[in-house]
N, C-alpha and C positions, 0 to 999 in steps of 0.2 A: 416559535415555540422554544422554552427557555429548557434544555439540559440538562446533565447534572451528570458528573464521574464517567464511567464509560461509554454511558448512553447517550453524549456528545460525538463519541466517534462510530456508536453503529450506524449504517448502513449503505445507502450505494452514494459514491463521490465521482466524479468526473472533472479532469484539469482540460484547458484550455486546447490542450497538445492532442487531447481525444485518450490520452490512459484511464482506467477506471480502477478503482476500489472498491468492493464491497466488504463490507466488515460487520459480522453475523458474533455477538455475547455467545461466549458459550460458560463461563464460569463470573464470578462476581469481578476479578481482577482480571480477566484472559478473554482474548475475542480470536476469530479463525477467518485471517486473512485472505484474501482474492486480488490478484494487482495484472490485472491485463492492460494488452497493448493497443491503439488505436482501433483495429479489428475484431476488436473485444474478445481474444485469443491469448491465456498465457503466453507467458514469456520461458524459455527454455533457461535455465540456470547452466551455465557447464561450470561452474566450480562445484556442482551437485549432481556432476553425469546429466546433466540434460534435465532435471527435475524440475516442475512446470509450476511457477509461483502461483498456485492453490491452497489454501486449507494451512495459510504461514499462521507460525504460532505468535501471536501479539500480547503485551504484559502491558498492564494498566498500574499504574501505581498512582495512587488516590492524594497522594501527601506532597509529591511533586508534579502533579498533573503532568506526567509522564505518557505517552502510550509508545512503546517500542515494538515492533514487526522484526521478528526473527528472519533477516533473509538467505542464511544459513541454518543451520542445526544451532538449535540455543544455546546460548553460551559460546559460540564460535567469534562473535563480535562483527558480524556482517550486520547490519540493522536501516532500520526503515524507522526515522523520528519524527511519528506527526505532532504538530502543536491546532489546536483548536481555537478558532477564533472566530468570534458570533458576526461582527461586519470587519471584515477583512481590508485595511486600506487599499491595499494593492491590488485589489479586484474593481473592475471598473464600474461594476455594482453593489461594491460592497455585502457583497454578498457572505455568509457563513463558509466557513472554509476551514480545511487542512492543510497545513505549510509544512511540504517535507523538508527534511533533510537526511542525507546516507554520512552515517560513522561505521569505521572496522578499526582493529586492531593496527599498529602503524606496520607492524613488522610484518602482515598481510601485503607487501608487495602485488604480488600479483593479482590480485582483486583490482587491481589501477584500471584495467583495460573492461572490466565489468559494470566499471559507473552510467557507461553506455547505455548498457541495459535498460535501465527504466527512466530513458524520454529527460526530457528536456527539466523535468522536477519543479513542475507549474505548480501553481496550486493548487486545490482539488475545491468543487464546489459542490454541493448535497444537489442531488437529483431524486427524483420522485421514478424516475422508471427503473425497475430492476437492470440490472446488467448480464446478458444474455452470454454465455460463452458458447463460443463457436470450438468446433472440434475440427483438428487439424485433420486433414485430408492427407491421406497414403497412396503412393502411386497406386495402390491395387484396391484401394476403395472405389465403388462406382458413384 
């Protein structure tokens, strides 16, 4: 099924590593990010107190076929860069796919030891099953 602007990058993605995407339009240039980890469980940001990569804000820009994922407060330069691609060489089914990449700001030093965070940076391939988040358990949850 052929695309078009940001309706290329809505919906659920899964890379190879088992990290998932979900990316839900919420404006004509703007979609509201989901980037969980193997366990289908946010990820904890600590250069954001612990803030749990949900509901990131992502910018489409239509003229550069851009999509950027805020992985800080916007404007901060911490970023999530998908490129869309309909058969993917690098997939071994060429399959439709999201090729990240992470940019920040250079003088952000300390963000060096955060690249960790999110996996291996496989590519991401379109799935059909929703992506379930699992809620993180508290010692005093039953």
């Amino acid at each position: 099924m052929t695309r078009y602007g940001i309706a290329r990058f809505v919906g659920s993605w899964v890379s190879p590593s088992g990290y998932r995407l979900r990316i839900k339009k919420v404006l004509r240039d703007q979609a509201s990010v989901d980037f969980l980890d193997p366990r289908g469980v946010p990820i904890q940001r600590p250069y954001m107190g612990g803030a749990p990569t949900l509901q990131m804000i992502a910018h489409y820009d239509d003229y550069n076929e851009s999509f950027e994922v805020d992985l800080w407060k916007e404007s901060k330069g911490f970023i999530l860069d998908l490129s869309h691609h309909y058969n993917y060489e690098l997939d071994l089914e060429e399959r439709e796919a999201l090729e990240p990449a992470l940019s920040r700001f250079e003088r952000d030093r300390f963000l060096d030891k955060c690249y960790s965070l999110f996996g291996a940076l496989d590519h991401f391939v379109r799935t059909k099953v929703q992506n379930k988040t699992i809620k993180a358990r508290t010692r005093n949850s039953k």
